[in-house]
Residue frames as qw, qx, qy, qz and C-alpha x, y, z in Angstrom:
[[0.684, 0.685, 0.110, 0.225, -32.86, 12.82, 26.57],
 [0.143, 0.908, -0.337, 0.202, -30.22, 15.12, 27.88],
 [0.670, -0.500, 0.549, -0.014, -28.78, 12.47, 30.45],
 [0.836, 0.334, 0.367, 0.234, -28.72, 9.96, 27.23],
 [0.357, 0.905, -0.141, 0.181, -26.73, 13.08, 25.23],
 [0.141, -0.843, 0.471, -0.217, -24.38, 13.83, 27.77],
 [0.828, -0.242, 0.504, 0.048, -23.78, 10.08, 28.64],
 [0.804, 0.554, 0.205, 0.065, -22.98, 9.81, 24.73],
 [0.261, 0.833, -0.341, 0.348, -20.57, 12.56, 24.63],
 [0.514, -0.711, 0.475, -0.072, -18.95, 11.32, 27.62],
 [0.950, 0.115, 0.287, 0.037, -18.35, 7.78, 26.03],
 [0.637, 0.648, 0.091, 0.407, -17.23, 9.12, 22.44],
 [0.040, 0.969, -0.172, 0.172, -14.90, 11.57, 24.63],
 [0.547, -0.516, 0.656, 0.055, -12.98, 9.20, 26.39],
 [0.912, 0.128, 0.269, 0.281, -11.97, 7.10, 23.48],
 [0.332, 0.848, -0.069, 0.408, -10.20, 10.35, 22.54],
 [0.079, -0.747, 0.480, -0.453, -8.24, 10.97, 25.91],
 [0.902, -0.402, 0.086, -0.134, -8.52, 7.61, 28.15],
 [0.196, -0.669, 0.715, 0.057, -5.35, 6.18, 28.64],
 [0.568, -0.010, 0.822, -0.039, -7.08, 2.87, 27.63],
 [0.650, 0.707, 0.227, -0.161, -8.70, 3.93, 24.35],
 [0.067, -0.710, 0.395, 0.580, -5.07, 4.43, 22.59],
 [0.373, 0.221, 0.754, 0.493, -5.62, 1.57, 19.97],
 [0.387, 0.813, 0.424, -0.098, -8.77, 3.88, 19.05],
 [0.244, -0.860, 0.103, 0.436, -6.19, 6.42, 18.52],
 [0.210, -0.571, 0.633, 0.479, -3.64, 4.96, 16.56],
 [0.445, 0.459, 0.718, 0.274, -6.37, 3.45, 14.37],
 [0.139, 0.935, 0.241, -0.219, -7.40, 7.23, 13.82],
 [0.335, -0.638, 0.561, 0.409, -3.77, 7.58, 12.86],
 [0.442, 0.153, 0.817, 0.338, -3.72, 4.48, 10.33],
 [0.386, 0.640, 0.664, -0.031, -7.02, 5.97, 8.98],
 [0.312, 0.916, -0.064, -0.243, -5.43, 9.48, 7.84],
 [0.358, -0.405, 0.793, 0.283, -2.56, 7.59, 6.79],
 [0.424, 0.466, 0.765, 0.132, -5.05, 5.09, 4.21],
 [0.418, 0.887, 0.174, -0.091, -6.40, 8.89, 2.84],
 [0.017, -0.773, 0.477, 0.418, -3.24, 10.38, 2.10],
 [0.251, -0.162, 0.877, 0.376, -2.29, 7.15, 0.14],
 [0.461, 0.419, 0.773, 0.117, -5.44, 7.03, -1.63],
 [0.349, 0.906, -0.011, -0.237, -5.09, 10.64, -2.98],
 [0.078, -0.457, 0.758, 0.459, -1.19, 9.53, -4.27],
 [0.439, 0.176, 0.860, 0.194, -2.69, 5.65, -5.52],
 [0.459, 0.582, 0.667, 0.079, -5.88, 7.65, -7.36],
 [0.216, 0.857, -0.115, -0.455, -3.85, 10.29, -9.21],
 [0.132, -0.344, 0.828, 0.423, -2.72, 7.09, -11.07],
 [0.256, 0.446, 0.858, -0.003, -6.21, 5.76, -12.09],
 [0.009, 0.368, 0.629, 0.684, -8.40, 6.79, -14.79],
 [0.222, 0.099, 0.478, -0.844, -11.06, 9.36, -13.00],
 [0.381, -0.297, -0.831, -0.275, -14.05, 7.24, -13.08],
 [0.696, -0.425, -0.270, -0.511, -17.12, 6.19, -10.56],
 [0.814, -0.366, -0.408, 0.192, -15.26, 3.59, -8.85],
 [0.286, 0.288, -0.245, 0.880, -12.43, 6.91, -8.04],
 [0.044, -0.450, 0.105, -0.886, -15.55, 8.84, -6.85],
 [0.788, -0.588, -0.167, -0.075, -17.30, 6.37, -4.68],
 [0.654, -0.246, -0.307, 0.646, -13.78, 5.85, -2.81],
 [0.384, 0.245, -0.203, 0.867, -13.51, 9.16, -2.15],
 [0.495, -0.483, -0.181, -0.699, -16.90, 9.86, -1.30],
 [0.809, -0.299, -0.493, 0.114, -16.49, 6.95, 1.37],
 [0.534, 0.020, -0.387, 0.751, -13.29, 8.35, 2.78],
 [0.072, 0.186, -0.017, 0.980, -14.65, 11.71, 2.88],
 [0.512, -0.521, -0.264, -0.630, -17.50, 10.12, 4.86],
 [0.837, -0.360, -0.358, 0.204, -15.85, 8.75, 7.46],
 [0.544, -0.123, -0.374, 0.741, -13.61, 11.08, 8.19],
 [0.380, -0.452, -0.099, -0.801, -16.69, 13.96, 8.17],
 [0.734, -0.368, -0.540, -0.189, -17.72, 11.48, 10.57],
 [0.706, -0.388, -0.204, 0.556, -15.00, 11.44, 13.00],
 [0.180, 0.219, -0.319, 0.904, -14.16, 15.12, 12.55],
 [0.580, -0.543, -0.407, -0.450, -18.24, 15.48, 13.44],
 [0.733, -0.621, -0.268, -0.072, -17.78, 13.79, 16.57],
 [0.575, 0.068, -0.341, 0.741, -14.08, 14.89, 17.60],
 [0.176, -0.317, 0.012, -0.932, -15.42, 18.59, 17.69],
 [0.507, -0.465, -0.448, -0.571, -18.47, 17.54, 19.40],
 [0.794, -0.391, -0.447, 0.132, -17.21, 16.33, 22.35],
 [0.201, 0.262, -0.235, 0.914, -14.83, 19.68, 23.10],
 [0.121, -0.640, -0.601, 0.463, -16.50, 21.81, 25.63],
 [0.244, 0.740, 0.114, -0.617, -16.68, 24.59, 23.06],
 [0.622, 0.114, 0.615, 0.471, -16.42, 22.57, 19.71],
 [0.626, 0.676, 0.356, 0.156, -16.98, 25.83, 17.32],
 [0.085, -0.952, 0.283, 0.083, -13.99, 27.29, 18.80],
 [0.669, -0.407, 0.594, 0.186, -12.32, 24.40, 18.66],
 [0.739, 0.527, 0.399, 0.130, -13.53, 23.83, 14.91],
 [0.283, 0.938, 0.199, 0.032, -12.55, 27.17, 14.10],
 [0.455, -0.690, 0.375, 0.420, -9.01, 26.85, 14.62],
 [0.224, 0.655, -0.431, -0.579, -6.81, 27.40, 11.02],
 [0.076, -0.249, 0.961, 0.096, -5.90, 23.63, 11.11],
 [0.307, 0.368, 0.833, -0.277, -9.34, 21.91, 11.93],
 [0.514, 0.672, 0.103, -0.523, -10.52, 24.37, 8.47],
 [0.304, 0.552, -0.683, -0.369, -7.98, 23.20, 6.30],
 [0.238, -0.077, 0.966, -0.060, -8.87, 19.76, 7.52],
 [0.538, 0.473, 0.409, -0.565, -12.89, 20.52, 7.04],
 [0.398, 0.691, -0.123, -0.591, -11.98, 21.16, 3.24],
 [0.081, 0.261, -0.936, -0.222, -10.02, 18.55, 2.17],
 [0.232, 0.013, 0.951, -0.205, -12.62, 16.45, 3.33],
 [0.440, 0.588, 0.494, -0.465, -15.30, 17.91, 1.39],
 [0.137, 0.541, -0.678, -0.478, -13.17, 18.16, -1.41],
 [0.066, 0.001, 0.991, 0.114, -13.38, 14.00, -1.18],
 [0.346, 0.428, 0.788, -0.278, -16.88, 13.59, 0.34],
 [0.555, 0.717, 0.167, -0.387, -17.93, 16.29, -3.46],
 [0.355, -0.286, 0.598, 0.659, -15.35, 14.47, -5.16],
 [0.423, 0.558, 0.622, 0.349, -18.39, 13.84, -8.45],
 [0.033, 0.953, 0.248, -0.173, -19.17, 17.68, -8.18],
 [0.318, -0.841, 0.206, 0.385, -15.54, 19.13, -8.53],
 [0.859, 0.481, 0.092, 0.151, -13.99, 16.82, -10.72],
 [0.681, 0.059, -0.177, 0.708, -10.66, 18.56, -11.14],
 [0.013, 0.690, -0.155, 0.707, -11.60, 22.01, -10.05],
 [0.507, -0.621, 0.328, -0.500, -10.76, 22.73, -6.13],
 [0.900, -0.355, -0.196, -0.163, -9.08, 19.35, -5.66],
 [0.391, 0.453, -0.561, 0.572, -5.74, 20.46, -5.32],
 [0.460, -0.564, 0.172, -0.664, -7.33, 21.34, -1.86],
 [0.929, -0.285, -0.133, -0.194, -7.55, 18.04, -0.77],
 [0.615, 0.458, -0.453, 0.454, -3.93, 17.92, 0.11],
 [0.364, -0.572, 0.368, -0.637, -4.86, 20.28, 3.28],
 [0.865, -0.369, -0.228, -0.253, -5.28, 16.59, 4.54],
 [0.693, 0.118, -0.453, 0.549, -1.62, 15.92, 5.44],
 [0.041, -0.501, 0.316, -0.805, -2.02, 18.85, 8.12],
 [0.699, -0.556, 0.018, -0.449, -3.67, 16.69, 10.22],
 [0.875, 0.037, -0.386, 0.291, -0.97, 14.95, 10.71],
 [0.093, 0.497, -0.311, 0.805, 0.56, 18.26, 12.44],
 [0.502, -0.473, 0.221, -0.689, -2.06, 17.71, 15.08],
 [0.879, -0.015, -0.476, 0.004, -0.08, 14.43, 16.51],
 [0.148, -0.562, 0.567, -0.583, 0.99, 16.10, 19.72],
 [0.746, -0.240, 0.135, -0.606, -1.16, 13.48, 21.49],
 [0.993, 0.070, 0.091, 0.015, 0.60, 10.18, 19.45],
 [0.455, 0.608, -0.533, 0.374, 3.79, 11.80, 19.93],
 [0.677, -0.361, -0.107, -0.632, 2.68, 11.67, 23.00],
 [0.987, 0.095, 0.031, -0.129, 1.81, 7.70, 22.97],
 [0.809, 0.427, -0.344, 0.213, 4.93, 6.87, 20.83],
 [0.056, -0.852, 0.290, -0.433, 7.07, 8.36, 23.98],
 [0.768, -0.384, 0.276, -0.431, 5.58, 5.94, 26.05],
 [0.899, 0.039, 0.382, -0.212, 5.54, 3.24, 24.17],
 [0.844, 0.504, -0.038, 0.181, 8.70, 3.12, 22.09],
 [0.602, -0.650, 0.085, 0.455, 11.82, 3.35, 23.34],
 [0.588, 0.260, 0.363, 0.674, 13.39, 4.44, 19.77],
 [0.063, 0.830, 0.328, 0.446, 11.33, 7.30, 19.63],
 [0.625, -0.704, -0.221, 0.253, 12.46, 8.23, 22.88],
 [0.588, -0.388, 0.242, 0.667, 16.07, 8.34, 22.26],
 [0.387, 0.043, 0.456, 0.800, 15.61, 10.09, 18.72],
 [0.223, 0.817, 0.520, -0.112, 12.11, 11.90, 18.82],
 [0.190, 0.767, -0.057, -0.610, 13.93, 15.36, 17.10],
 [0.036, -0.348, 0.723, 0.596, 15.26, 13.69, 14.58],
 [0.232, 0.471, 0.800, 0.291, 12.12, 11.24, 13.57],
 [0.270, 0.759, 0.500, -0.317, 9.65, 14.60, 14.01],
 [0.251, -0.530, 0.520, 0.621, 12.35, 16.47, 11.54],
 [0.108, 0.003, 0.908, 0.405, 11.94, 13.40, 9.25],
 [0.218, 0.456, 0.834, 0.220, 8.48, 13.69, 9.62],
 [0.197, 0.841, 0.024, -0.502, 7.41, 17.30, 9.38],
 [0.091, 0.437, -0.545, -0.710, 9.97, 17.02, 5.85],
 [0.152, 0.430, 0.878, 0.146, 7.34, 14.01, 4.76],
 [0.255, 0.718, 0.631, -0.147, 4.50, 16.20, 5.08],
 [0.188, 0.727, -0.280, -0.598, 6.15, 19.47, 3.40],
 [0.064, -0.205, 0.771, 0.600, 7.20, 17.10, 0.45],
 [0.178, 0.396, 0.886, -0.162, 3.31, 15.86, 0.46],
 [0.187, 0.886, 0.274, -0.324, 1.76, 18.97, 0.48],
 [0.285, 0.757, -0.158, -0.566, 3.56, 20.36, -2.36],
 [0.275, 0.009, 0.942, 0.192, 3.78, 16.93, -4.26],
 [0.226, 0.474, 0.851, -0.002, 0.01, 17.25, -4.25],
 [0.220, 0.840, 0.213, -0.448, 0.14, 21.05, -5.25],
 [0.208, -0.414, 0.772, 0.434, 2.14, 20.26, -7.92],
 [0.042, 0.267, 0.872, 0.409, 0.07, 18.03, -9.34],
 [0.197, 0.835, 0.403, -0.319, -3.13, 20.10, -9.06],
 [0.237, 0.884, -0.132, -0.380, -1.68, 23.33, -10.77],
 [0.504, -0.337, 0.584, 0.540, 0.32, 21.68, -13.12],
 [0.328, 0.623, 0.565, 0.430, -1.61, 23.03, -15.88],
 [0.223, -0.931, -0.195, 0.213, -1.17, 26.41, -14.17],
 [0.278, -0.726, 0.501, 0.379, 2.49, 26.04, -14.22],
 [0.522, 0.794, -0.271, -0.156, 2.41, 24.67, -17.48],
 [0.194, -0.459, 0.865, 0.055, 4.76, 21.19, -16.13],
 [0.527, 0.239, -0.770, -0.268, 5.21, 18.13, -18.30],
 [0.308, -0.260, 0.782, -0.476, 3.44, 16.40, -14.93],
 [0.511, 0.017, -0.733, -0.449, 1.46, 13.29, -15.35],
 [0.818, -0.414, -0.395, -0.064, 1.05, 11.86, -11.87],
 [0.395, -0.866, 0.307, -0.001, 2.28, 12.41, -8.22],
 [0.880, -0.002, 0.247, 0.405, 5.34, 10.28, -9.58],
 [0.446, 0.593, 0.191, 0.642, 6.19, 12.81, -11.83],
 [0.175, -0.908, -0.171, -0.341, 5.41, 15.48, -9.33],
 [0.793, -0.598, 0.054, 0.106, 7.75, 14.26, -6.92],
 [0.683, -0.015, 0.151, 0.714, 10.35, 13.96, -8.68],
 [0.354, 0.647, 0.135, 0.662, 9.81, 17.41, -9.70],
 [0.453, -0.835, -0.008, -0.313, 9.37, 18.78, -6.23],
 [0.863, -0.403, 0.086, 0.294, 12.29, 16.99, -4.96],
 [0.665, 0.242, 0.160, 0.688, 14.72, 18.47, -7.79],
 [0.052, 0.798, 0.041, 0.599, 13.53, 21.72, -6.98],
 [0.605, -0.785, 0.057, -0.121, 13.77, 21.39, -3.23],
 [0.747, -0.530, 0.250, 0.314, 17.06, 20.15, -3.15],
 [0.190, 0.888, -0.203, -0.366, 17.94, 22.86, -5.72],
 [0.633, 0.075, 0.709, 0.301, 19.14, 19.79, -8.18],
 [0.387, 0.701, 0.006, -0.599, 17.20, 21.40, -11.24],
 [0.653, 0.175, 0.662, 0.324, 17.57, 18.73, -14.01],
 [0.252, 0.475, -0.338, -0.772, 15.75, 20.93, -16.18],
 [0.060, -0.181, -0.895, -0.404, 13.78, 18.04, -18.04],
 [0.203, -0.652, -0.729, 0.032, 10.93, 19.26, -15.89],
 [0.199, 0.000, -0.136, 0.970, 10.06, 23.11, -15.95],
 [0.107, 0.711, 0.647, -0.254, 7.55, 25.74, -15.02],
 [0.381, 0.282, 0.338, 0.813, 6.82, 28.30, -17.71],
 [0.151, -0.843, -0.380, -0.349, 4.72, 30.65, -15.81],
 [0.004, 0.546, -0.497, 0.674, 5.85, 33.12, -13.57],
 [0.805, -0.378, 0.244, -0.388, 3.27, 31.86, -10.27],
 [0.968, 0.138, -0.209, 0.031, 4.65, 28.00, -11.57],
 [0.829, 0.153, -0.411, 0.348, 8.34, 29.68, -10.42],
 [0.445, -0.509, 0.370, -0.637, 7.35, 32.00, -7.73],
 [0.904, -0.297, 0.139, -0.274, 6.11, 28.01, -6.15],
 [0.727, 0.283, -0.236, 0.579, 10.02, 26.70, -7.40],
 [0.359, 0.468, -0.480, 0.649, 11.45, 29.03, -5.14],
 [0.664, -0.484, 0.129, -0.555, 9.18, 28.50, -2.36],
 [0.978, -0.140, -0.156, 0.018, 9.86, 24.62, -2.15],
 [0.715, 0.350, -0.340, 0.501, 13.51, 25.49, -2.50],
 [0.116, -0.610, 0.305, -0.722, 13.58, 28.16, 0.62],
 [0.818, -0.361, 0.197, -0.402, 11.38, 25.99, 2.77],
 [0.979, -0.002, -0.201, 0.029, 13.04, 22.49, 1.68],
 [0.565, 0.307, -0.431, 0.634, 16.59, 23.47, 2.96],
 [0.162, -0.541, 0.568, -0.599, 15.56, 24.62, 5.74],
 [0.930, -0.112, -0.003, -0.350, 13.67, 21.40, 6.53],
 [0.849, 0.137, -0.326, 0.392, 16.83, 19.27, 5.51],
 [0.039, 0.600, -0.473, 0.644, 18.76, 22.19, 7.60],
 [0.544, -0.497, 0.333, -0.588, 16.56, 21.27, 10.80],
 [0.987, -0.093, -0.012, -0.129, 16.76, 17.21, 10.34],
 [0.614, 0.345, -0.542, 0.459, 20.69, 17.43, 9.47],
 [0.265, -0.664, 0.326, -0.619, 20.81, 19.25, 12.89],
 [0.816, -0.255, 0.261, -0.448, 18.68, 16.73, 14.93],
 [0.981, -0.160, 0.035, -0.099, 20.53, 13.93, 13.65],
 [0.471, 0.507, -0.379, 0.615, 24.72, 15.48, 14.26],
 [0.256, -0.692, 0.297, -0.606, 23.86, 17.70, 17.12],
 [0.016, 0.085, -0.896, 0.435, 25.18, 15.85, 20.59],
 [0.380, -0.550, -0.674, -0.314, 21.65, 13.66, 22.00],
 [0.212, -0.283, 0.356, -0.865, 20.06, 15.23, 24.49],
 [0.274, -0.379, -0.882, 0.062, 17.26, 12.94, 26.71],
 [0.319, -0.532, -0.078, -0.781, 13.70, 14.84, 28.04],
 [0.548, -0.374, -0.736, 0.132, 13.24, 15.04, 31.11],
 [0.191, -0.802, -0.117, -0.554, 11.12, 18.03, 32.84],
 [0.281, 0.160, -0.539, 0.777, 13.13, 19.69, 35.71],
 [0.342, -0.714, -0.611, 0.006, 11.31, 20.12, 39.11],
 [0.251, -0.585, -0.249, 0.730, 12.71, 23.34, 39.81],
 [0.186, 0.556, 0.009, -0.810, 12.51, 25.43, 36.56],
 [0.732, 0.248, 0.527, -0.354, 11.20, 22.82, 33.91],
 [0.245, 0.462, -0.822, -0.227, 14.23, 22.20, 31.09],
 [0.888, 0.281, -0.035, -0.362, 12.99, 19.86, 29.01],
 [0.811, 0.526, -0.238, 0.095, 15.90, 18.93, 27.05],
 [0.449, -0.795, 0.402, -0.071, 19.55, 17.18, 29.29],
 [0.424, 0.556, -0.699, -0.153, 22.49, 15.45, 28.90],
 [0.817, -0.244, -0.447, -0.270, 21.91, 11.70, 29.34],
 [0.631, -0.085, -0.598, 0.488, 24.37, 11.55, 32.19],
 [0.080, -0.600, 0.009, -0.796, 23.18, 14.80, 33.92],
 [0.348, -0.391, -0.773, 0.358, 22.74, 14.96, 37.70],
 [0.224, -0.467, -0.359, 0.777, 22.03, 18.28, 37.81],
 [0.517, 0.631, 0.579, 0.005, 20.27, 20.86, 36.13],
 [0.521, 0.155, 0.095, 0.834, 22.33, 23.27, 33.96],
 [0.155, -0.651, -0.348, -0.656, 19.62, 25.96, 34.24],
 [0.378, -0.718, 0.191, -0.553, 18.89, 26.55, 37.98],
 [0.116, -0.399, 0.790, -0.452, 21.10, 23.34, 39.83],
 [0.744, -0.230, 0.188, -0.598, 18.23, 21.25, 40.92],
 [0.181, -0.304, 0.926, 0.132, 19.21, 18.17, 41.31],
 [0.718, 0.193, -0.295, -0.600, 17.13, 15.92, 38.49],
 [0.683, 0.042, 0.716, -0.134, 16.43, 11.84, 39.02],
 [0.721, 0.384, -0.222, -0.533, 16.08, 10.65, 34.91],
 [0.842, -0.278, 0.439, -0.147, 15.62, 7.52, 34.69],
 [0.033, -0.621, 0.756, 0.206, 18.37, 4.80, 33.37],
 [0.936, -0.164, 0.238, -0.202, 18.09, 1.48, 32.46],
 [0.775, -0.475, 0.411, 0.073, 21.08, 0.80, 32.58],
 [0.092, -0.504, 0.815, 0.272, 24.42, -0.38, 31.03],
 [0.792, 0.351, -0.426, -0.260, 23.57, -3.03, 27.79]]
């Protein structure tokens, strides 16, 4: 029984780290990608049965796969217990009790876009295996860290919008309000009349400039190509560099050449 355990965990561990298991990966990718669109798609639909089986589904599969991610750590309730891997836990139970909650505690289910934060691994991948990413990875992670900040307060928006007391109807509506506030536009067809409603207006607006601050950066600033010195381990060089600016070493990065 224990050989048959451990032989399990060994399996279900390597589709997580093998070098050969990366489609598993980037389906695992696709698959929190499918939830995040199905909380935007079903904050347009009438809240019904057929709403709360899909969510209950989603929110069993991915109980599934966090189940067995954590299991296969060598100390999975430290591993659970990390800030991210709770905020993930909840969302997901948010979905998998979507009949139980109904609208109370689902703002919560947003916490799902933070797993997206834990894509060291398919940045990773993409490094490898894209040559675009290569040449621009600060600017796309920029682009995509401001995706998920516009997500996550898209979807808190539309939760508390009876808190704050906005004309909001759907994450359509939210967006556009979260966008006019982040990029300190302020139409003014869309307001919060509570105080908390514009204590969360000046949040988006503090955070969203710097977000647009860090992506203008990444995509002006001169490029810069990684590649990890062997003498003191500078990441970040100019593409024609023979040397390292930091301690001299001479560096080797690789070219391919004149177009």
């Amino acid at each position: 029984m224990t050989v048959a355990r451990h032989g399990w965990r060994v399996r279900v561990r390597r589709l997580y780290v093998a070098p050969e298991a990366k489609a598993f990966r980037y389906g695992l990718l696709l698959l929190d990608a499918a939830s995040l669109v199905w909380i935007v798609v079903a904050s347009f639909l009438p809240l019904g049965w057929g709403v709360h089986v899909v969510d209950m589904v989603f929110g069993a599969v991915l109980l599934t796969e966090f189940i067995a991610r954590h299991a296969v750590r060598d100390r999975p309730w430290r591993s659970a217990a990390n800030p991210l891997e709770i905020a993930d836990l909840v969302a997901i139970l948010t979905l998998l009790l979507s009949p139980l909650l109904v609208h109370m505690l689902a703002f919560l289910r947003v916490l799902r876009a933070l797993r997206l934060f834990h894509s060291g691994r398919v940045a990773a991948a993409l490094r490898q295996d894209w040559e675009g990413f290569r040449r621009n990875e600060d600017a796309v992670m920029a682009a995509f860290q401001l995706a998920v900040f516009l997500f996550v307060m898209t979807g808190t928006v539309f939760e508390l919008r009876h808190l704050m007391q906005l004309d909001v109807r759907n994450y359509g509506d939210a967006l556009y309000f979260t966008v006019t506030a982040l990029t300190t536009t302020g139409f003014g067809d869309i307001v919060p009349r509570t105080t908390a409603g514009r204590l969360l207006a000046v949040f988006i607006m503090l955070a969203g400039v710097t977000l647009f601050l860090r992506l203008a950066q990444a995509l002006f600033r001169p490029r810069k190509v990684r590649h990890p010195c062997p003498g003191c381990g500078l990441q970040r060089h100019e593409p024609d560099a023979v040397h390292c600016k930091s301690c001299g070493t001479l560096i080797n990065i690789p070219d391919e050449g004149a177009a």
